[in-house]
N, C-alpha and C positions, 0 to 999 in steps of 0.2 A: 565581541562574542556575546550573545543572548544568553543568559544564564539559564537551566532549567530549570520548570516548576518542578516544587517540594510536592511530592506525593502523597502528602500528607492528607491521612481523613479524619475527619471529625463528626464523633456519632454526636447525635442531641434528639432529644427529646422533640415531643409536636411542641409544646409549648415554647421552647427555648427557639425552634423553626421559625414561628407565629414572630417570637421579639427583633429574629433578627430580617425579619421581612418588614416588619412593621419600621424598625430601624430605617434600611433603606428607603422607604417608600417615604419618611420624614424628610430624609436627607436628597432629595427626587434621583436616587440612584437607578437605575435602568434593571426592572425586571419583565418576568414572562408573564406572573401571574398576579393578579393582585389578590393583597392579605385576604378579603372576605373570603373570594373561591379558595383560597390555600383551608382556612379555618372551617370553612362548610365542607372541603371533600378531604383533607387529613382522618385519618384513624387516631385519635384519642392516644391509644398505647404504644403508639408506633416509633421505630426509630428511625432517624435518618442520618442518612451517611453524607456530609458534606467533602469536596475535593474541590482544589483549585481546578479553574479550566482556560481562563484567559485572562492575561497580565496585559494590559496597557498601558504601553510607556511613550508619554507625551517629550520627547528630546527636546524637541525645536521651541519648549515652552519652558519659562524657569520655574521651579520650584512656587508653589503657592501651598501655605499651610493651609488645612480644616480646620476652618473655624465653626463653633458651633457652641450653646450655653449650654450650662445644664437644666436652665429654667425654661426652654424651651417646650 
């Protein structure tokens, strides 16, 4: 049985928005938008509501940890 997504939302700030796009886009995670357009057409004072919306689960693949530095 698939378990369901937590409906859980998470306000954040544009700035905290901006870090965790920037995040992904380090780590080449798959987005819509890239960071500049987000940071050129974001509102400054805005908030945004983050929710999950798609969980992908690799079965047929084993377990591989994220590796990553902090000096990166």
């Amino acid at each position: 049985m698939i378990p369901t997504l937590p409906r859980t939302v998470r306000a954040v700030n544009t700035a905290q928005l901006l870090d965790l796009a920037q995040e992904a886009a380090v780590h080449s995670f798959s987005q819509r938008l890239p960071v500049d357009w987000l940071q050129e057409h974001l509102v400054p004072e805005a908030t945004h509501y983050l929710f999950p919306t798609l969980v992908q689960r690799l079965t047929h693949r084993p377990e591989t940890p994220l590796q990553w530095s902090d000096t990166d």
